[in-house]
N, CA, C and O atoms as a GROMACS GRO file, in nm:
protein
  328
    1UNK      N    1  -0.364  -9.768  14.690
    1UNK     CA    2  -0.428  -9.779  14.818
    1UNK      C    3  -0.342  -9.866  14.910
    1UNK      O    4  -0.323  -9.987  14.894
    2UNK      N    5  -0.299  -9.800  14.994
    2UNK     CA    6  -0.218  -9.888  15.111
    2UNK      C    7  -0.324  -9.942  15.198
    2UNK      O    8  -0.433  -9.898  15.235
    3UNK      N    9  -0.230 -10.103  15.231
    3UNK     CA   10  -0.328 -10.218  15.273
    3UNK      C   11  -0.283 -10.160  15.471
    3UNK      O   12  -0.176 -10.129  15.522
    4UNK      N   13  -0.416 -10.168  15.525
    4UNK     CA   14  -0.414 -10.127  15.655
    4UNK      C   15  -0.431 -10.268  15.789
    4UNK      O   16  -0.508 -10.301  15.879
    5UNK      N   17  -0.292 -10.317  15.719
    5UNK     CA   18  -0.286 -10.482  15.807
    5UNK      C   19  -0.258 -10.479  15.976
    5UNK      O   20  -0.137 -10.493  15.995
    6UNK      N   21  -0.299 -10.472  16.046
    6UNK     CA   22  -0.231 -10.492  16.178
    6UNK      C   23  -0.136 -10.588  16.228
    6UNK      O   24  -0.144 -10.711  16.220
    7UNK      N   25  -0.061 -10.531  16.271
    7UNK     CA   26   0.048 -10.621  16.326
    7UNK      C   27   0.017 -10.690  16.459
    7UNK      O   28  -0.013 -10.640  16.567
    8UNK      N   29   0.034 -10.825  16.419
    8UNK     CA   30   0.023 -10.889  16.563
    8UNK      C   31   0.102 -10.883  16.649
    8UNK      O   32   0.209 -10.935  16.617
    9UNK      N   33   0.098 -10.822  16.797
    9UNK     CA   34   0.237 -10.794  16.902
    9UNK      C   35   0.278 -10.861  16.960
    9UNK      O   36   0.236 -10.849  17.075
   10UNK      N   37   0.388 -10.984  16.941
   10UNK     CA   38   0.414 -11.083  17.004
   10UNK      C   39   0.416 -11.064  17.176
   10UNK      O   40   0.392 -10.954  17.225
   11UNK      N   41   0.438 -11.146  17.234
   11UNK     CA   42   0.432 -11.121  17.400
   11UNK      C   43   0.667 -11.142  17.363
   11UNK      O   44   0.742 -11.199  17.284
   12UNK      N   45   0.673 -11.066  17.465
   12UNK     CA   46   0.864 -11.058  17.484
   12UNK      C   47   0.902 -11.136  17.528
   12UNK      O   48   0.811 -11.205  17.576
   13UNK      N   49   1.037 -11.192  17.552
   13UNK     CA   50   1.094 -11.274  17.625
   13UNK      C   51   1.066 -11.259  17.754
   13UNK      O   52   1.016 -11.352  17.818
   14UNK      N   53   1.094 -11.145  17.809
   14UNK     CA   54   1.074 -11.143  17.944
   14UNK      C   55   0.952 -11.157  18.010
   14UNK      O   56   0.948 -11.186  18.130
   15UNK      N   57   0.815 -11.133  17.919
   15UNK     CA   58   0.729 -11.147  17.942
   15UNK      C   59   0.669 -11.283  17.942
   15UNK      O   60   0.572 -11.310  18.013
   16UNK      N   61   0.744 -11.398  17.834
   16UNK     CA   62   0.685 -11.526  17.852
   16UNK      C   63   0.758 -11.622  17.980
   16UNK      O   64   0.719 -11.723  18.039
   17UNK      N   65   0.895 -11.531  17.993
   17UNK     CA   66   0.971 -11.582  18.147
   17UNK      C   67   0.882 -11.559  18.283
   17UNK      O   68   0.882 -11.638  18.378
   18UNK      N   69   0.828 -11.472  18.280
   18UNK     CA   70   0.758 -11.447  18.372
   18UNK      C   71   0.647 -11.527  18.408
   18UNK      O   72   0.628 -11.570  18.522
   19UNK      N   73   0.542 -11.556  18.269
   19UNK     CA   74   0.485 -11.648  18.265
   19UNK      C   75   0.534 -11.789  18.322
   19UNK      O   76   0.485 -11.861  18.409
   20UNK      N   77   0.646 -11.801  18.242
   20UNK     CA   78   0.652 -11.970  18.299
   20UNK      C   79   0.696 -11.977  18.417
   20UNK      O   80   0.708 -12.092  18.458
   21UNK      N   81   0.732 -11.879  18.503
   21UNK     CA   82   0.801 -11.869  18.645
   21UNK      C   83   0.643 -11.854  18.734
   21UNK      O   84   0.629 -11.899  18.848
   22UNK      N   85   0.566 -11.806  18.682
   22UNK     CA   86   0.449 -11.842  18.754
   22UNK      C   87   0.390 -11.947  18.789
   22UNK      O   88   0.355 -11.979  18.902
   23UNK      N   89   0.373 -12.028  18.648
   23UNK     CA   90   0.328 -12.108  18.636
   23UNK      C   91   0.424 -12.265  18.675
   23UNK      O   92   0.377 -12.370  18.717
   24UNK      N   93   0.535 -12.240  18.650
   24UNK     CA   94   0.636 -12.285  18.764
   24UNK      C   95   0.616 -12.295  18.935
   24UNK      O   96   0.617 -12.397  19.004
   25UNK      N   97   0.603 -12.196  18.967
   25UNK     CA   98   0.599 -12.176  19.106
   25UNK      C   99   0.456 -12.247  19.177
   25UNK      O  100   0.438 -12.305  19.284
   26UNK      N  101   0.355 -12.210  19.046
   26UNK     CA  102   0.171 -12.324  19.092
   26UNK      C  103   0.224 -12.425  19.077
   26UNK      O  104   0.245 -12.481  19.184
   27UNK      N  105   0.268 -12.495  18.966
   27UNK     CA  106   0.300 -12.649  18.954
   27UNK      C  107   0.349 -12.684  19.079
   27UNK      O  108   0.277 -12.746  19.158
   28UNK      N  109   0.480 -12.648  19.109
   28UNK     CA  110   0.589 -12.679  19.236
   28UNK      C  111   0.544 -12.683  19.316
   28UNK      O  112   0.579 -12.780  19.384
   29UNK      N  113   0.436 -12.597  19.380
   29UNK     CA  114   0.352 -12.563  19.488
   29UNK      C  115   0.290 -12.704  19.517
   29UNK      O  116   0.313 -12.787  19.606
   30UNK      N  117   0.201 -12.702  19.406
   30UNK     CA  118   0.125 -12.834  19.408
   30UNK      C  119   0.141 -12.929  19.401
   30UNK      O  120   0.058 -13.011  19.441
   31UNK      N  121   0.276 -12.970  19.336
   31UNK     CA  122   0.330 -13.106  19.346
   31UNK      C  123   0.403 -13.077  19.505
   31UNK      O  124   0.397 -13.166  19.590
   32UNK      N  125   0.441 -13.003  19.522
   32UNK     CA  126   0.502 -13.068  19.672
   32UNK      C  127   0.423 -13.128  19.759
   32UNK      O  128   0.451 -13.235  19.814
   33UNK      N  129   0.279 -13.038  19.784
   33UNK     CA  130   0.168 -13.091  19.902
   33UNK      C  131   0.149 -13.233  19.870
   33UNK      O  132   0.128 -13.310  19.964
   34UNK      N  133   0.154 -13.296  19.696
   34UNK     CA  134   0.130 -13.413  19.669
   34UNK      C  135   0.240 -13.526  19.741
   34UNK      O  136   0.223 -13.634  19.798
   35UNK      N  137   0.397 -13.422  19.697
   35UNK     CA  138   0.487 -13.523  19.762
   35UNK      C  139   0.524 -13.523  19.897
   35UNK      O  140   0.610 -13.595  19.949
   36UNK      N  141   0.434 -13.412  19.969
   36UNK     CA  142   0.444 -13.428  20.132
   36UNK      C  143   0.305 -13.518  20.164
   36UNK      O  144   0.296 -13.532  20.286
   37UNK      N  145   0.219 -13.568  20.109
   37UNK     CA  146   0.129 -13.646  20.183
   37UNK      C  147   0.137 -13.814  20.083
   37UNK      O  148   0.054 -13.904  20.073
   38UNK      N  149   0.237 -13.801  20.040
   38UNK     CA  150   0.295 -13.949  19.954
   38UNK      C  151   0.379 -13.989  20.057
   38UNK      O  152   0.410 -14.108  20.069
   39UNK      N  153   0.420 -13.898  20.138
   39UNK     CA  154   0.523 -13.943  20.289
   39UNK      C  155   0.658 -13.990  20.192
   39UNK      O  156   0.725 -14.086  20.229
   40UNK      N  157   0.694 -13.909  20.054
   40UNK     CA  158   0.845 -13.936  20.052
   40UNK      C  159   0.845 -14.093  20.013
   40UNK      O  160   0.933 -14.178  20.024
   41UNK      N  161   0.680 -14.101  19.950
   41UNK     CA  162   0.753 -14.270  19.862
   41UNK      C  163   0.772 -14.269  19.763
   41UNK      O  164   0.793 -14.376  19.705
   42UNK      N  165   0.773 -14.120  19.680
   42UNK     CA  166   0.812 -14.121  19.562
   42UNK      C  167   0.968 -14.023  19.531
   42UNK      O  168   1.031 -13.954  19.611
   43UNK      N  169   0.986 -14.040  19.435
   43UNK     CA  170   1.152 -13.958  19.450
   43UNK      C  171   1.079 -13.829  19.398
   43UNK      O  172   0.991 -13.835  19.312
   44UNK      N  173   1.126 -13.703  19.458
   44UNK     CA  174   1.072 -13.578  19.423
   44UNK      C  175   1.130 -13.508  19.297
   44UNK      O  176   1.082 -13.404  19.254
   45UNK      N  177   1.235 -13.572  19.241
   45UNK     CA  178   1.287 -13.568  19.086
   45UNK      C  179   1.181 -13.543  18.978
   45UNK      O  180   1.177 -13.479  18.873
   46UNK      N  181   1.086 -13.628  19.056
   46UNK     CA  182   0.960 -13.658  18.969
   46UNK      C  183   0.882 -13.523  18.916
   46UNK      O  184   0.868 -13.471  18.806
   47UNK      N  185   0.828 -13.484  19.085
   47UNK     CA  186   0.766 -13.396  19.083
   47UNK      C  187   0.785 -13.208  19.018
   47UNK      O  188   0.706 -13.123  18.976
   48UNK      N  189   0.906 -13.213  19.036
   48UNK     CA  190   1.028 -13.133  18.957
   48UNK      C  191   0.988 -13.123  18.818
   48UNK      O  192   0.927 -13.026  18.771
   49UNK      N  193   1.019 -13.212  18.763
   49UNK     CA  194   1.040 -13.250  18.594
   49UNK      C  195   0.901 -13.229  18.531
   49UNK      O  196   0.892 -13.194  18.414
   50UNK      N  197   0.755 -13.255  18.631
   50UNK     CA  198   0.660 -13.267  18.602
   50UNK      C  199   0.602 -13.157  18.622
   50UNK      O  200   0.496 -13.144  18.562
   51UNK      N  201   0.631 -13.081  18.680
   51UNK     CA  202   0.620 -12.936  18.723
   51UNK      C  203   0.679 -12.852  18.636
   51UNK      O  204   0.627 -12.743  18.611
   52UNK      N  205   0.778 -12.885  18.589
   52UNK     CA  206   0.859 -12.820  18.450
   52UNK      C  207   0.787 -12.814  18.363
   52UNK      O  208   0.734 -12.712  18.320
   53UNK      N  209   0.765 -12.999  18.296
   53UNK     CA  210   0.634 -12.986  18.200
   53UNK      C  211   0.518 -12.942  18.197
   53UNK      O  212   0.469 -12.920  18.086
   54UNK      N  213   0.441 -12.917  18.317
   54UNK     CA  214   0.326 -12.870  18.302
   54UNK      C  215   0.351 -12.728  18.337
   54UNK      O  216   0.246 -12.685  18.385
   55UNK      N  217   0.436 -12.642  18.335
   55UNK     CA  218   0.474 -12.488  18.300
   55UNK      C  219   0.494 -12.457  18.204
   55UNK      O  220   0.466 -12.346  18.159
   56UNK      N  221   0.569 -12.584  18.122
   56UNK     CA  222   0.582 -12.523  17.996
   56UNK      C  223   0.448 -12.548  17.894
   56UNK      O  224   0.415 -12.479  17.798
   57UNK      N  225   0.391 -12.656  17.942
   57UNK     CA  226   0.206 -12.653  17.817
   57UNK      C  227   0.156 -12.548  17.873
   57UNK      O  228   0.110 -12.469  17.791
   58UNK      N  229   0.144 -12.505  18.026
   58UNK     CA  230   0.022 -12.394  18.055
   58UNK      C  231   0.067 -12.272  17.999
   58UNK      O  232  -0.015 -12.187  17.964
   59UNK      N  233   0.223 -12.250  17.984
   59UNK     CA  234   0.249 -12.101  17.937
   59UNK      C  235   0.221 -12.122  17.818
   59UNK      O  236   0.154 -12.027  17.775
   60UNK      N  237   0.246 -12.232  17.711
   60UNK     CA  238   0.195 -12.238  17.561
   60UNK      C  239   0.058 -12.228  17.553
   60UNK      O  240   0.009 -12.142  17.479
   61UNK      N  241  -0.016 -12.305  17.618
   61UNK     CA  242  -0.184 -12.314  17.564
   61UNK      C  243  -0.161 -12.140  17.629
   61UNK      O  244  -0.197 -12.052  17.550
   62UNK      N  245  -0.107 -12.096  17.755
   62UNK     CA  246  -0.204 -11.975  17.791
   62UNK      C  247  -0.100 -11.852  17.656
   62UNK      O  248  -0.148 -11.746  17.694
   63UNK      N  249  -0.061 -11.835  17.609
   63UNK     CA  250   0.024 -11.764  17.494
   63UNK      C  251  -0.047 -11.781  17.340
   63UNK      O  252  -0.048 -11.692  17.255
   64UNK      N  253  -0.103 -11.910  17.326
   64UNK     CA  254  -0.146 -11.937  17.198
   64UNK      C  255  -0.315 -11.912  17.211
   64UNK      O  256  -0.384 -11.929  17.111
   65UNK      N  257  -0.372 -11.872  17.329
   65UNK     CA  258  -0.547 -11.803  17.387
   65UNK      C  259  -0.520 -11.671  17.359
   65UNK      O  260  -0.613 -11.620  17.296
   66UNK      N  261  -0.418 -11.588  17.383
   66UNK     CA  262  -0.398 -11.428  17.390
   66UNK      C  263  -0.541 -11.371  17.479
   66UNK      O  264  -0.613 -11.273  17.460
   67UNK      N  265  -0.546 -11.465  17.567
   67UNK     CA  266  -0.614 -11.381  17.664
   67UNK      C  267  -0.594 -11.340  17.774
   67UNK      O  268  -0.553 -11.431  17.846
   68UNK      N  269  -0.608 -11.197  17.851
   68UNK     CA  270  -0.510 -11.128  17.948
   68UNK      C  271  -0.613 -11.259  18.076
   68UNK      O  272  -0.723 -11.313  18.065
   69UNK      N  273  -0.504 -11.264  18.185
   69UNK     CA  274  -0.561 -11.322  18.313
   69UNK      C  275  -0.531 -11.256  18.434
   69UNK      O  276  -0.489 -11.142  18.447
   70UNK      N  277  -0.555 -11.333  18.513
   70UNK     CA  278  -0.466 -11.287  18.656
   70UNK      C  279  -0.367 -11.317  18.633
   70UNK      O  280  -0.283 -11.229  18.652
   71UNK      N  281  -0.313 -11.462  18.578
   71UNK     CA  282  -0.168 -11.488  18.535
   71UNK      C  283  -0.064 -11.311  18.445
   71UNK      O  284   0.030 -11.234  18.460
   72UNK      N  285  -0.162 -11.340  18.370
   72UNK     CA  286  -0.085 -11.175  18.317
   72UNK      C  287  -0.032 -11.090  18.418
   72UNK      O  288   0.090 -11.070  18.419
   73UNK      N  289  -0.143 -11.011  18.543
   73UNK     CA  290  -0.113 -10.911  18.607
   73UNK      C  291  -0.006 -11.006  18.716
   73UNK      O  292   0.108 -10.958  18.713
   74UNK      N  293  -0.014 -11.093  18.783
   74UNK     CA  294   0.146 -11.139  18.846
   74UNK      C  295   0.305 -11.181  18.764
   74UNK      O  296   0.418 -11.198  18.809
   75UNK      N  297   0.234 -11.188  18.592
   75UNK     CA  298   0.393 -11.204  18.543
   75UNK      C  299   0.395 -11.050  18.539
   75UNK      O  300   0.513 -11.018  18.551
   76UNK      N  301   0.326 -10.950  18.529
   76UNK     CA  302   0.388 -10.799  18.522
   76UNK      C  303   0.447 -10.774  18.570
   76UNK      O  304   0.555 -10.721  18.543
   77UNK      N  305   0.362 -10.827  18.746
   77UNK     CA  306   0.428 -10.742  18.868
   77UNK      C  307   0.563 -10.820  18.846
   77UNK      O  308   0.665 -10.751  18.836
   78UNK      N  309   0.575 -10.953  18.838
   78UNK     CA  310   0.716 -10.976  18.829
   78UNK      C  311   0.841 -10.945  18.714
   78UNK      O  312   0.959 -10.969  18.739
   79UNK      N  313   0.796 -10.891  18.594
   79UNK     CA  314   0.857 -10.819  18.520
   79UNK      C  315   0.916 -10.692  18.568
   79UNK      O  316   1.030 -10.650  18.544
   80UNK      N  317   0.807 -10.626  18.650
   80UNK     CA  318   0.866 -10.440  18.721
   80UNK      C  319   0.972 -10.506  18.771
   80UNK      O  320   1.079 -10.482  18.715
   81UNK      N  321   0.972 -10.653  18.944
   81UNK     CA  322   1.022 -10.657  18.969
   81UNK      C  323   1.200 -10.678  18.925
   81UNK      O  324   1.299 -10.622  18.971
   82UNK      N  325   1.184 -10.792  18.805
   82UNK     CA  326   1.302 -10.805  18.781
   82UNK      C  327   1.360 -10.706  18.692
   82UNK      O  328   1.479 -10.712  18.662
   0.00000   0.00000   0.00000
């Protein structure tokens, strides 16, 4: 009797790039409005690096949920695109 295991379908490279370029682009977004009403008293290096990190936990926690979002349907569209 053959065992009828399903294979789990990883998400692709290009598909978790997409992800973190999203989630990239919210972070960045949002840290800037922070570092345009800080009036430039903080070095924006900051906001950068921190924006990095929090793209890279949201694409992990959202990868390790396997649940489709809106995030999903804009890394698509940006998959067709690139």
């Amino acid at each position: 009797m053959k065992s009828k295991t399903k294979k789990k379908k990883g998400s692709s490279f290009k598909h978790k790039a997409a992800l973190f370029s999203v989630y990239f682009v919210l972070f960045l977004a949002l840290t800037a409005m922070i570092d345009y009403y800080a009036y430039d008293m903080i070095n924006p290096w900051i906001f950068v690096i921190l924006s990095f990190l929090g793209a890279l936990w949201a694409t992990a926690v959202h990868l390790k949920s396997r649940e489709k979002s809106k995030v999903d349907e804009l890394a698509h569209d940006l998959e067709e695109i690139v």
